[in-house]
Structures are given as structure tokens and as C-alpha cells.
N, CA, C and O of each residue as an XYZ file, in Angstrom:
416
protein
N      83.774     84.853     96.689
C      83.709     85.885     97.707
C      82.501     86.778     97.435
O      82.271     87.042     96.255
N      81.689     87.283     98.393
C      80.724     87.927     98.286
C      80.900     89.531     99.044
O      81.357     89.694    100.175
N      80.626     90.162     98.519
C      81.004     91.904     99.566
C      79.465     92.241     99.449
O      78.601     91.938     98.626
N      79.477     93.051    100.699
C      78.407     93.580    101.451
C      78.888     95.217    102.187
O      79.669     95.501    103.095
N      78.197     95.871    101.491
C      78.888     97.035    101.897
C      77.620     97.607    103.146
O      76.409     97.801    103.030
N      78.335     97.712    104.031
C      77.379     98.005    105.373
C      77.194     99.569    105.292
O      76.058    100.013    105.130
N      78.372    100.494    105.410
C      78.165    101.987    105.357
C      78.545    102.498    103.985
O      79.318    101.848    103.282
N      78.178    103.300    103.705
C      79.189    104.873    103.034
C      78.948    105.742    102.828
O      78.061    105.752    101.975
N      79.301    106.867    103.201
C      79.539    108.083    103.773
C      80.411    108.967    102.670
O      81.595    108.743    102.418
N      79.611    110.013    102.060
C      80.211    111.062    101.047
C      81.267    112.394    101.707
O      80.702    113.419    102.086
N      82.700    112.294    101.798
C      83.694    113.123    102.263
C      83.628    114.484    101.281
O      84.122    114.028    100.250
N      83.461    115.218    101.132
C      83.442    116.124     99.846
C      84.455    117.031    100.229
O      84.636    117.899     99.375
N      85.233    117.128    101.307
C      87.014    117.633    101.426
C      87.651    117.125    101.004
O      88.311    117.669    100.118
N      87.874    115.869    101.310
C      88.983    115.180    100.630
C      88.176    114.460     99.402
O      88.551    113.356     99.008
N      87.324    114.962     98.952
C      86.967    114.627     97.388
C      86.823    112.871     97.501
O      87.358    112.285     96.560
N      86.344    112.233     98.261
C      86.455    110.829     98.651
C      84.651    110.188     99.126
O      83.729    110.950     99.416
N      84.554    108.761     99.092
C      83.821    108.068     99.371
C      84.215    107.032    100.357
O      85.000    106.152    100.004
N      83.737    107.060    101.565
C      84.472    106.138    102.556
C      83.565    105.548    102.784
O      82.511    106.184    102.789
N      83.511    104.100    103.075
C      82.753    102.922    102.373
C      83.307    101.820    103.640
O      84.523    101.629    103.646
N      82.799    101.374    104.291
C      82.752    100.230    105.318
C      82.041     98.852    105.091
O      80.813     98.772    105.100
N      82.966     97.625    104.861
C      81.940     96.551    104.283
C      82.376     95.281    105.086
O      83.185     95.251    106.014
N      81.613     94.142    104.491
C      81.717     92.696    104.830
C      82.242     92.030    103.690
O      81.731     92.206    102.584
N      83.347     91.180    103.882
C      83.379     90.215    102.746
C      83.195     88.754    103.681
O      83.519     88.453    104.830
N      82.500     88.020    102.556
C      81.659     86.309    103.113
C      82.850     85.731    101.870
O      82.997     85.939    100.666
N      83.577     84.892    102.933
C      84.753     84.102    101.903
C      84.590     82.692    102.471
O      85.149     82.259    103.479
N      83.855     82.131    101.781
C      83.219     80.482    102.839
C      84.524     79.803    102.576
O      85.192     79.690    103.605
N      85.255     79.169    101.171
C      86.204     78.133    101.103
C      87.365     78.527    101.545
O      88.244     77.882    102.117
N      87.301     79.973    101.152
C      89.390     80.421    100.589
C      89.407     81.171    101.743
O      88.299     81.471    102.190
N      90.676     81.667    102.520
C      91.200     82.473    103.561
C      90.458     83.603    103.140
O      89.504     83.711    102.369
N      91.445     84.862    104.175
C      91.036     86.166    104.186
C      91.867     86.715    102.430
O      92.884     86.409    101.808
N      90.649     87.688    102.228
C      91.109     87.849    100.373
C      91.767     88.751    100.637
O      91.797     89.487    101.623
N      92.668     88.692     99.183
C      93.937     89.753     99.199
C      93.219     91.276     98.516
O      92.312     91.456     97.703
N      93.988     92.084     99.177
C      93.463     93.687     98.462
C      93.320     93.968     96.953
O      92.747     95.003     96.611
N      93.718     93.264     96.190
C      93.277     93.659     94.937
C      92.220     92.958     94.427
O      91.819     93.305     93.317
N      91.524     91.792     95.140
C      90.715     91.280     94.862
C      89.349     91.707     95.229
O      88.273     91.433     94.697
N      89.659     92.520     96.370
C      88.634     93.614     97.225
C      88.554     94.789     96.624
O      87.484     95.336     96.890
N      89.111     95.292     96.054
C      89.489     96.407     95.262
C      88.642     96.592     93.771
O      88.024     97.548     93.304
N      88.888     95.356     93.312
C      88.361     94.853     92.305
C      86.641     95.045     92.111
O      85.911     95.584     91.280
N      86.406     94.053     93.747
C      84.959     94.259     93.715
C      84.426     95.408     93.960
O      83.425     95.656     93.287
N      84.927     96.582     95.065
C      84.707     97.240     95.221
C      84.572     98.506     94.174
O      84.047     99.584     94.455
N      84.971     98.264     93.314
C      85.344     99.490     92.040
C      84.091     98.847     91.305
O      83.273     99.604     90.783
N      83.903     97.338     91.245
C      81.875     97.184     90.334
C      80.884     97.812     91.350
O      79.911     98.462     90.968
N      81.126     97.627     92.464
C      80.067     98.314     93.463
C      79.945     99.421     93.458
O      78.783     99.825     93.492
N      80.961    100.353     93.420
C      80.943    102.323     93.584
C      80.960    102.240     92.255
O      80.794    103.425     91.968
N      81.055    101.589     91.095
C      81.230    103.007     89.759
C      82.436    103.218     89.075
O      82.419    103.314     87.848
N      83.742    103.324     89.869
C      84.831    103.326     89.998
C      85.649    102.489     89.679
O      85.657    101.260     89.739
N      86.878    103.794     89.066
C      88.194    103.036     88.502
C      88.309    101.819     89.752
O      87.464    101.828     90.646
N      89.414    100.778     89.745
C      90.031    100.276     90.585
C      91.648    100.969     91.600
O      92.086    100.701     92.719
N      92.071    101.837     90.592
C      93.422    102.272     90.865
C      92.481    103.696     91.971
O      93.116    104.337     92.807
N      91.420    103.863     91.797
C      91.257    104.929     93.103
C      90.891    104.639     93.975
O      90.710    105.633     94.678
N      90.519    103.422     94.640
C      90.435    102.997     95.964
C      91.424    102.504     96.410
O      92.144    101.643     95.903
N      91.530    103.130     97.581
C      92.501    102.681     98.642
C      91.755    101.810    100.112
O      90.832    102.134    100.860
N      92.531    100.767    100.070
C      91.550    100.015    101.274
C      92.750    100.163    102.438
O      93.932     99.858    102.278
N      92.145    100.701    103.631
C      92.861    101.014    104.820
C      93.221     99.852    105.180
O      94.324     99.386    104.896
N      92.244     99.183    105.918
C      92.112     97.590    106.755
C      91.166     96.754    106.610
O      89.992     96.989    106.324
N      91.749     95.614    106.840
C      90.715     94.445    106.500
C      91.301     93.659    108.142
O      92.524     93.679    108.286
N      90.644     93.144    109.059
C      90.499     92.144    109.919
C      89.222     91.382    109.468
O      88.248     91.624    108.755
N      89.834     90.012    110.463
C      89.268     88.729    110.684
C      89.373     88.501    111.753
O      90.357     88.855    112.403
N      88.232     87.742    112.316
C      88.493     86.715    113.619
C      88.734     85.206    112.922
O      88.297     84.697    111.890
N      89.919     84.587    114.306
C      90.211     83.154    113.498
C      89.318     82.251    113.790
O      88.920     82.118    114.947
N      88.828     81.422    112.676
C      87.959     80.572    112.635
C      86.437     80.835    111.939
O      85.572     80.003    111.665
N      86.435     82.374    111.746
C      85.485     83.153    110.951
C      85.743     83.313    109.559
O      86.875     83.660    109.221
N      84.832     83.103    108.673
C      84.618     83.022    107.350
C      84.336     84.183    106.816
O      84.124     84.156    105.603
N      84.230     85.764    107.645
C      84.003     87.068    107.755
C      84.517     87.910    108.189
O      84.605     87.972    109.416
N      85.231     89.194    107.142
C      86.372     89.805    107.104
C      85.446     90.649    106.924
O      84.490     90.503    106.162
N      85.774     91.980    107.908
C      84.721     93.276    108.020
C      86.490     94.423    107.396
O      87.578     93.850    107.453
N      86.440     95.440    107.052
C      87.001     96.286    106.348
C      86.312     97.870    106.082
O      85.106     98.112    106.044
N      87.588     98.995    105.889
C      87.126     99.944    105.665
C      88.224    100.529    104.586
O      89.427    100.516    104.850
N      87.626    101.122    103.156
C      88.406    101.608    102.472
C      88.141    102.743    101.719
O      86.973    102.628    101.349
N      88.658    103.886    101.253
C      88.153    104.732    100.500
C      87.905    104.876     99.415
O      88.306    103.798     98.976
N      87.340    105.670     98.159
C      87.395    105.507     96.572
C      87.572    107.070     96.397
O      86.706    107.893     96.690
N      88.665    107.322     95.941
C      89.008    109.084     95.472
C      87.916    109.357     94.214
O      87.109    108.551     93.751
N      88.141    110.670     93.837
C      87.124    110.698     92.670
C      88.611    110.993     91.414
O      88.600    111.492     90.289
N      89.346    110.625     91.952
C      90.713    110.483     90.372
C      92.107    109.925     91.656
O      92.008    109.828     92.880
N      93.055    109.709     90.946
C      94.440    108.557     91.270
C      95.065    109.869     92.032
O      95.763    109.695     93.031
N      94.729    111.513     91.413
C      95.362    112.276     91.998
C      95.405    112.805     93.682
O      96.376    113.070     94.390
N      93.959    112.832     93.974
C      93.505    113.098     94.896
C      94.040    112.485     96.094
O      94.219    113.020     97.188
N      94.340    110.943     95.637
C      94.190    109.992     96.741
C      95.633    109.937     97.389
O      95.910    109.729     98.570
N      96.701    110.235     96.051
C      97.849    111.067     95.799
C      98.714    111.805     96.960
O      99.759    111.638     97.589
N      97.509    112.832     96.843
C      97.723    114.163     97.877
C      97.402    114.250     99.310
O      97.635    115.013    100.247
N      96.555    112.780     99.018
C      95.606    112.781    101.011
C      96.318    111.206    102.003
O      96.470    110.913    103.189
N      96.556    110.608    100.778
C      97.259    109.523    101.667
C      98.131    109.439    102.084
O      98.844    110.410    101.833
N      98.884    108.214    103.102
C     100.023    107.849    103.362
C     101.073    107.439    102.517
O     100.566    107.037    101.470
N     101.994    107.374    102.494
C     102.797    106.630    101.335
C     102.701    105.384    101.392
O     102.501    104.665    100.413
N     102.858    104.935    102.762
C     102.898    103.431    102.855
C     101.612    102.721    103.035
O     101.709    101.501    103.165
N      99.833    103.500    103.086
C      99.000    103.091    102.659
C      99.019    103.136    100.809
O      98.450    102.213    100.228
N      99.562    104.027    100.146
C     100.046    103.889     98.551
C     100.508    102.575     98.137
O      99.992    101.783     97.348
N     101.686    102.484     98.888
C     102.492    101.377     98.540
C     101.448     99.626     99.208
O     101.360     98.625     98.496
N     101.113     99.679     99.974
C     100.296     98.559    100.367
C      98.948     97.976     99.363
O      98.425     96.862     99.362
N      98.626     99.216     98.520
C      97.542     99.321     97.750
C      98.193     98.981     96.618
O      97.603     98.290     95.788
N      99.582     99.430     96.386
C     100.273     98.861     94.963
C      99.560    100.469     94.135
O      98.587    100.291     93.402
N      99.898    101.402     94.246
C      99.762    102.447     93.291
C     100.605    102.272     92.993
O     101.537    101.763     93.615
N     100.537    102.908     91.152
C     101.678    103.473     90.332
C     102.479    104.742     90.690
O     102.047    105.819     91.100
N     103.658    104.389     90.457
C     104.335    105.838     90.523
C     105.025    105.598     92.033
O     106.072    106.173     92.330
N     104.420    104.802     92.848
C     105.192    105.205     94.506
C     105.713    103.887     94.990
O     105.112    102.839     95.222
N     107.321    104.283     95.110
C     108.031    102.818     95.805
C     108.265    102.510     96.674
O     109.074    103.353     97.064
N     108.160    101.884     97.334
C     108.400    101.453     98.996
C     110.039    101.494     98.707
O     110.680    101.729     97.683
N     110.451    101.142    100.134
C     111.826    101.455    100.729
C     112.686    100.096     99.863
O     113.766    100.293     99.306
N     112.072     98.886     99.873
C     112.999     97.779     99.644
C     112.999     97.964     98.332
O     114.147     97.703     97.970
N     112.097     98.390     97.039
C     112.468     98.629     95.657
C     113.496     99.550     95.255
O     114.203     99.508     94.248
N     113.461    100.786     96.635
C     114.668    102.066     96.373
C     116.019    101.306     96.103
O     116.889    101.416     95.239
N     115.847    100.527     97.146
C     117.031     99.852     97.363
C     117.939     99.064     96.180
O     119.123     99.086     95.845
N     117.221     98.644     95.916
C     117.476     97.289     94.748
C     117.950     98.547     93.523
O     119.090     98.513     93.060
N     116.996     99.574     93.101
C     117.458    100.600     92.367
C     119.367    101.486     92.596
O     119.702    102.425     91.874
């Protein structure tokens, strides 16, 4: 997989880097978020656990998944400004979705 980061844009309210890119995935499907995450944290500088990636689409039959995600400047920040269930989709520590409550 190759990433191509097209925009990013310095938020200095919400203490954030919002970052708009391309990933080129020629063999394998559309990549999973921690694998985007991954790359994205060698590209900004950045931990992995402080980016949060909003969305990723594809068109079918396209080998090119365009995406937009943020990078907090600490785990806390991102904490205080996000959704829960963008938290939980990202797999942060500390926050459980509804079906783990459950099982608890």
C-alpha cells in the first residue's frame, strides 16, 4: 500500500492536524484502519494511538481509497473532541462500545 497525503491543514483549537489523503492498494482490497493509521503516524511524526481516521471510501473496481483523518497532539485531546463511536471504530484504549458493555 502506498499513501499520498493530498492536504493538511493545522487546527490549533482543537490542538489537531487534519490531513486528507490517497491510499494506492494495487493487489489487496480497501486497507483496514490500523494499517492506515500506522502509515500515517511515519508520515506526521506521530504516535499511532493519536490519530483518528474519520472515513475512508472507494469506488468499486478502483484500486484508490481517498480518506480523511485527524492526528491530536496527545490520546487526551482526541479524548475530549471526539465521538465515542469514532473512539471505538479507531480501537482507542479505555472506551467500549455497547456490545463489550454487554458481555461485561
Amino acid at each position: 500500500m502506498e499513501l499520498e497525503i493530498t492536504e493538511k491543514k493545522n487546527n490549533p483549537l482543537f490542538k489537531r492536524t487534519e490531513v486528507q489523503f490517497i491510499a494506492k492498494h494495487e493487489t489487496e482490497g480497501t486497507p483496514n484502519r490500523k494499517l492506515i493509521r500506522s502509515e500515517l503516524a511515519d508520515a506526521l511524526n506521530t504516535k499511532q494511538e493519536n490519530i483518528i481516521i474519520d472515513s475512508i471510501t472507494s469506488s468499486f473496481g478502483s484500486n484508490i481509497s481517498k480518506g480523511y483523518a485527524k492526528a491530536y497532539s496527545s490520546r487526551k485531546h482526541a479524548e475530549d473532541v471526539e465521538r465515542k463511536f469514532q473512539l471505538s471504530r479507531n480501537k482507542a484504549e479505555g472506551i467500549k462500545n455497547k456490545k463489550e458493555e454487554k458481555e461485561e
